[in-house]
C-alpha positions in Angstrom: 25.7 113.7 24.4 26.5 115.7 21.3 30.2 116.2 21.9 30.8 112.6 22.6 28.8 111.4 19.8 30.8 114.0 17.3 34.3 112.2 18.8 32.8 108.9 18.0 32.2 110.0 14.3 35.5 111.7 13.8 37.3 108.5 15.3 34.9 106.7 12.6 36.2 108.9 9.7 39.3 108.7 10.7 39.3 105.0 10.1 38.1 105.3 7.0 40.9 107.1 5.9 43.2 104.7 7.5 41.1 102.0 5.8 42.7 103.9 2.6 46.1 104.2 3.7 48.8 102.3 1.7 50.5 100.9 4.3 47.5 99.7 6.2 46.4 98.3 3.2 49.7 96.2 2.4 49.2 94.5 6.1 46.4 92.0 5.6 46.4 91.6 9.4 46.0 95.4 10.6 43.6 95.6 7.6 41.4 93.3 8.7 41.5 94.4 12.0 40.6 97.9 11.1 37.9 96.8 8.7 36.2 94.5 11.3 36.0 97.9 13.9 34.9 100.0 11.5 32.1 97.6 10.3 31.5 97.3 13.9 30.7 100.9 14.5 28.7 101.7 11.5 25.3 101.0 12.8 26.0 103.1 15.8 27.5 106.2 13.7 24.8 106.2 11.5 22.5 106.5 14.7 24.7 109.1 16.2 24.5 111.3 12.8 21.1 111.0 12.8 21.2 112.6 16.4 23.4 115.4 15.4 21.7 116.0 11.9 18.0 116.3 14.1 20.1 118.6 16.3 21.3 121.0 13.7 18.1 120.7 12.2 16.2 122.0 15.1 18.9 125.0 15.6 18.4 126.3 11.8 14.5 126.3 12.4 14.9 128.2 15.5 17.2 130.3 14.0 15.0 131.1 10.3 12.1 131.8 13.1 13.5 134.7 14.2 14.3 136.1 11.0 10.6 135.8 9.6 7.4 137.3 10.2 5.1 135.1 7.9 2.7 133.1 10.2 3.1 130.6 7.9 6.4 129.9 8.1 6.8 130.0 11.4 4.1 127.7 11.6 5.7 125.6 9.4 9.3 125.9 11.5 8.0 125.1 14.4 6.6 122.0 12.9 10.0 120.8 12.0 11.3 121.5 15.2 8.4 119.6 17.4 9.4 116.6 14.5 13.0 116.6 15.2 12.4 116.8 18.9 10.1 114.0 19.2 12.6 112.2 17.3 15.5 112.6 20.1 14.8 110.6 22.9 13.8 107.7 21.2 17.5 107.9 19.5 19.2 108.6 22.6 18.4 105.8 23.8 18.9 103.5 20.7 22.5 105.2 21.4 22.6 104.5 24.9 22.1 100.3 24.1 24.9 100.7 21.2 27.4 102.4 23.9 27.1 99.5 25.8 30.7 97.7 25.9 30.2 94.4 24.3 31.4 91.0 25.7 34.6 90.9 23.1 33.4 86.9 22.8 30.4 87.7 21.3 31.3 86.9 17.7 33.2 83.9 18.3 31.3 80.2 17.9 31.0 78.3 20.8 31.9 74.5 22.6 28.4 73.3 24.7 28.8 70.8 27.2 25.9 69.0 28.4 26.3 66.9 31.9 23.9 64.8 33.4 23.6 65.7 37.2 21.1 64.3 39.7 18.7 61.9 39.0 20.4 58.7 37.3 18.8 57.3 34.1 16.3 60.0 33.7 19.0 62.7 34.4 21.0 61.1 31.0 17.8 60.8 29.3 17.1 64.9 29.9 20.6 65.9 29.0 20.0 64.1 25.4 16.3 66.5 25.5 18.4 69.2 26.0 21.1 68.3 23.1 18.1 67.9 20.9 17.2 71.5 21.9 20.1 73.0 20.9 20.5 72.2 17.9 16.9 72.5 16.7 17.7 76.1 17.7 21.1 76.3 16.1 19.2 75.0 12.8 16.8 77.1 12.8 18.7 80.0 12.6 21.2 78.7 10.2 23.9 77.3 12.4 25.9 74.2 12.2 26.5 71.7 14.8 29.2 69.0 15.2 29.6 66.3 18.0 33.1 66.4 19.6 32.5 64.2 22.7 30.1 62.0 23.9 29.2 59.1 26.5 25.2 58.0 25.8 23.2 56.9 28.9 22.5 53.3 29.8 18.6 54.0 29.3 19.2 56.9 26.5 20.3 60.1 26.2 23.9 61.5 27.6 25.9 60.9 30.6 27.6 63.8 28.8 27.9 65.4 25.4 30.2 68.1 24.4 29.4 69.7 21.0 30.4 72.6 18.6 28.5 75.4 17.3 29.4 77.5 14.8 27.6 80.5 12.6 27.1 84.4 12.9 27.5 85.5 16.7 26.8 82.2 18.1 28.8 83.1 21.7 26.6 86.4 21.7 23.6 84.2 22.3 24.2 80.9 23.4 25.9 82.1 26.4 22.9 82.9 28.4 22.4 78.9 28.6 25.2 78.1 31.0 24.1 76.9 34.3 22.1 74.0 36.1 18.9 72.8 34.4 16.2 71.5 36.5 13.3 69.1 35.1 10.1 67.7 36.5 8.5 64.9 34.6 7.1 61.5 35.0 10.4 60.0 33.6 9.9 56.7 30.9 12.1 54.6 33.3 9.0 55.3 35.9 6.3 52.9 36.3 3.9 53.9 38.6 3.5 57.2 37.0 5.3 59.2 39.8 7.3 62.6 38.7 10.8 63.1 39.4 13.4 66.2 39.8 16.5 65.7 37.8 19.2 68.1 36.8 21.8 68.7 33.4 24.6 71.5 33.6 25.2 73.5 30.9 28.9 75.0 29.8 29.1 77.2 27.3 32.3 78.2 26.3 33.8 80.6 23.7 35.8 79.0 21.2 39.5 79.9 21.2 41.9 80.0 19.1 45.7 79.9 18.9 46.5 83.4 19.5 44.1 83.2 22.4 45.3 81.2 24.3 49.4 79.3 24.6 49.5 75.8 25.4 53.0 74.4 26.3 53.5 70.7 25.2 55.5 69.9 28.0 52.7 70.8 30.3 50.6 67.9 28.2 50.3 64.3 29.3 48.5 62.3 26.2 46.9 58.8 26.9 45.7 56.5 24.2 42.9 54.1 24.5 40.7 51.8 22.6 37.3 53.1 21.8 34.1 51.9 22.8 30.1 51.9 21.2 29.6 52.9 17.6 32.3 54.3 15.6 33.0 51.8 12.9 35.2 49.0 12.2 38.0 50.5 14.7 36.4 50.6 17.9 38.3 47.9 20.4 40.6 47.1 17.9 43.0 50.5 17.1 43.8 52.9 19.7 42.3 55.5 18.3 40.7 57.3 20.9 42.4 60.1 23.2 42.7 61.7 26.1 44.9 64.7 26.9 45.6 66.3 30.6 46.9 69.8 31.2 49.2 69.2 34.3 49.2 72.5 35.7 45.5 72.9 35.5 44.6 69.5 36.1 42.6 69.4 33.3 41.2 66.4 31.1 39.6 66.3 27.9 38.9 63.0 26.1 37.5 62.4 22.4 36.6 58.8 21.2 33.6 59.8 18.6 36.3 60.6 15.7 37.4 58.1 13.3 41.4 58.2 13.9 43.3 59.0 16.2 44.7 62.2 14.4 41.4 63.4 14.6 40.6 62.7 18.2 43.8 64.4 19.0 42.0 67.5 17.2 38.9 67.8 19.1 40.7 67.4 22.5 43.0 70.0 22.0 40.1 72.2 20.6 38.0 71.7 23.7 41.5 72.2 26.2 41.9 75.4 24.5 38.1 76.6 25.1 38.2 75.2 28.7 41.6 76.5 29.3 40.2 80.0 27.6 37.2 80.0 30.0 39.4 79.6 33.1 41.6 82.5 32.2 38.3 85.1 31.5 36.9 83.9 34.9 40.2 84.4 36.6 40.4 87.9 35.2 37.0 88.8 35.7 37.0 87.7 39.7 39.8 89.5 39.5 37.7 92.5 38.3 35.6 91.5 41.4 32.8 90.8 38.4 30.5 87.8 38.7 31.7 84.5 36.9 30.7 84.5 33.5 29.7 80.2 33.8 28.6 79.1 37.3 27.6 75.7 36.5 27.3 74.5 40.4 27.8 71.2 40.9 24.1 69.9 39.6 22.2 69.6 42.9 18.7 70.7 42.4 18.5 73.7 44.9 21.7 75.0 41.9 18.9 75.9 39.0 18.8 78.6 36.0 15.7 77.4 34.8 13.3 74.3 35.4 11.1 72.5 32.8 7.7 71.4 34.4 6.2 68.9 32.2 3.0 68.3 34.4 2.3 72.0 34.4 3.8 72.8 31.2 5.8 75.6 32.1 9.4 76.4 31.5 10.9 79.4 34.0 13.9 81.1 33.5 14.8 82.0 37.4 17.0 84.6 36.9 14.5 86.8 35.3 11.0 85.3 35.7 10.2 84.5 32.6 7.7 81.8 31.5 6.7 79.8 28.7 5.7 76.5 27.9 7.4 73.3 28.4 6.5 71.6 24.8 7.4 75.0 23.4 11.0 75.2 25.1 12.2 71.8 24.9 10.4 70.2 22.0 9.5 73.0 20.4 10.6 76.6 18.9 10.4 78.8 21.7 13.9 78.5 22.8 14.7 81.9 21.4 12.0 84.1 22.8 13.3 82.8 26.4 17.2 84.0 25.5 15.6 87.6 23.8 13.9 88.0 27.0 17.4 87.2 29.2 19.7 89.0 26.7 16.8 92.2 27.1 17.3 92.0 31.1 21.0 92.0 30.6 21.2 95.1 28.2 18.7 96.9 30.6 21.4 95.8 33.5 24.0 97.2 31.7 22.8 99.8 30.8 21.6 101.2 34.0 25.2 100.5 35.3 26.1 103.1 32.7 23.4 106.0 33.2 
């Protein structure tokens, strides 16, 4: 442990000097890059001086106890030493989380897609519950969020929504949300009070930029349209909605919610470029022979991540276990302790893959 940490804080100080370097610091680009990694690893290096300080600390004591004979002093020594010792395992395993490779998406901000599946009306009606969810989270902790796509339900809600969310490490935590949600209510469309199972998929997908990922014009087909519901004094009149499809992939995006058609243009290629994104890091990761990072099924309700019992108010995360309440999770604030728990189980995953 010692010898790896003391290579991690050499390679540290060694980009703080390049952080100094004149010709590092005339390249705004290499700069930055350089900056972001060593902010990146300064948590982690203080941690791992720490270690080695509690480590040379225990060696001196040792080492001034052989060379006294005051009673005292030893006593005192070996005080020191028991402290610093105590102090190690608890740190070694800070350490151990912090070695953990992180998913290089984490810090990017995100595109959520929210699809009803099974269960008609009240299937809608739940997807718009769980785009109410989301951003009471994001707003809570400070996030901002910004409809790109949408097609409400006959009886409310969303036959689908696609939205943005952008703030500090939003990837890092809303990614544990992608998959098939399951509810069980009595539904408002229900008159003789009996509950239902309907489904919503989740997609959440890391926002990519240009230099993520190419997209070759000729490989676009772009359709115009006229828009439909609310929008303003355009909609049926100007063809200001949009959709694109990526021939080779066979992929369609379409945006009608933005007031020109410059602007719907925007948002599709924005969500191509996230989709697009997400194909290539499951294609590399299956390649990896790694799980897919979004398994969204196809929305039948045996496919489930988590199901929302209102009759029992109980939300349960299948993949770990976990439990909470349903007015807690869906209407309320509780969101957040159910993705701590999944992101704990993940680290603990991870690192027992690494032990």
């Amino acid at each position: 442990m010692r010898d790896k940490l003391e290579k991690l804080i050499a390679a540290y100080e060694e980009l703080e000097k390049k952080m100094l370097d004149p010709s590092v610091v005339s390249d705004p680009k290499e700069y930055a890059r350089i900056a972001k990694e060593h902010a990146n690893q300064a948590d982690l290096v203080a941690k791992a001086r720490e270690y080695v300080q509690a480590l040379d600390d225990i060696d001196a004591a040792k080492e001034m106890m052989h060379e006294t004979s005051d009673p005292e002093e030893k006593e005192m020594l070996q005080e020191d030493i028991s402290s610093n010792e105590g102090k190690l395992p608890s740190l070694e395993d800070e350490i151990k989380i912090m070695l953990i490779p992180g998913d290089p998406n984490d810090e990017k901000n995100t595109i959520v897609e929210i699809r009803a599946g099974v269960g008609g009306d009240e299937a809608a009606i739940f997807a718009g519950d769980l785009y109410a969810m989301y951003e009471r989270f994001a707003q809570s902790r400070g996030w901002k969020t910004e409809v790109l796509s949408s097609s409400p339900g006959e009886a409310g809600g969303f036959k689908t929504i696609e939205f943005k969310v952008t703030g500090d490490k939003v990837y890092s935590v809303m990614k544990y949300e992608s998959g098939v949600h399951r509810v069980q209510r009595i539904p408002k469309t229900e008159s003789q009070g009996r509950i239902q199972t309907s489904t919503a998929t989740v997609a959440v997908l890391p926002e990519a930029e240009d230099i993520d990922i190419k997209i070759n014009p000729e490989d676009l087909r772009i359709d115009t349209y006229c828009s439909s519901g609310p929008g303003g004094q355009g909609v049926n009149t100007t063809y200001s909605a949009v959709r694109i499809t990526h021939l080779p992939t066979n992929t369609v995006v379409q945006s009608q919610d933005q007031r020109s058609q410059i602007q719907n243009r925007a948002v599709c290629m924005e969500m191509l470029r996230a989709r697009l994104y997400q194909m290539e890091l499951e294609k590399q990761q299956a390649e990896q022979g790694a799980e897919r990072m979004s398994q969204i099924g196809h929305g039948n309700r045996s496919e489930k991540i988590r199901t929302y019992n209102q009759p029992q108010d109980r939300v349960t995360d299948h993949r770990i276990g976990f439990n909470s309440t349903y007015n807690g999770v869906l209407l309320g604030d509780q969101l957040g302790s159910v993705i701590e728990a999944l992101a704990a189980a993940d680290r603990a995953e991870k690192l027992a893959q690494t032990v």
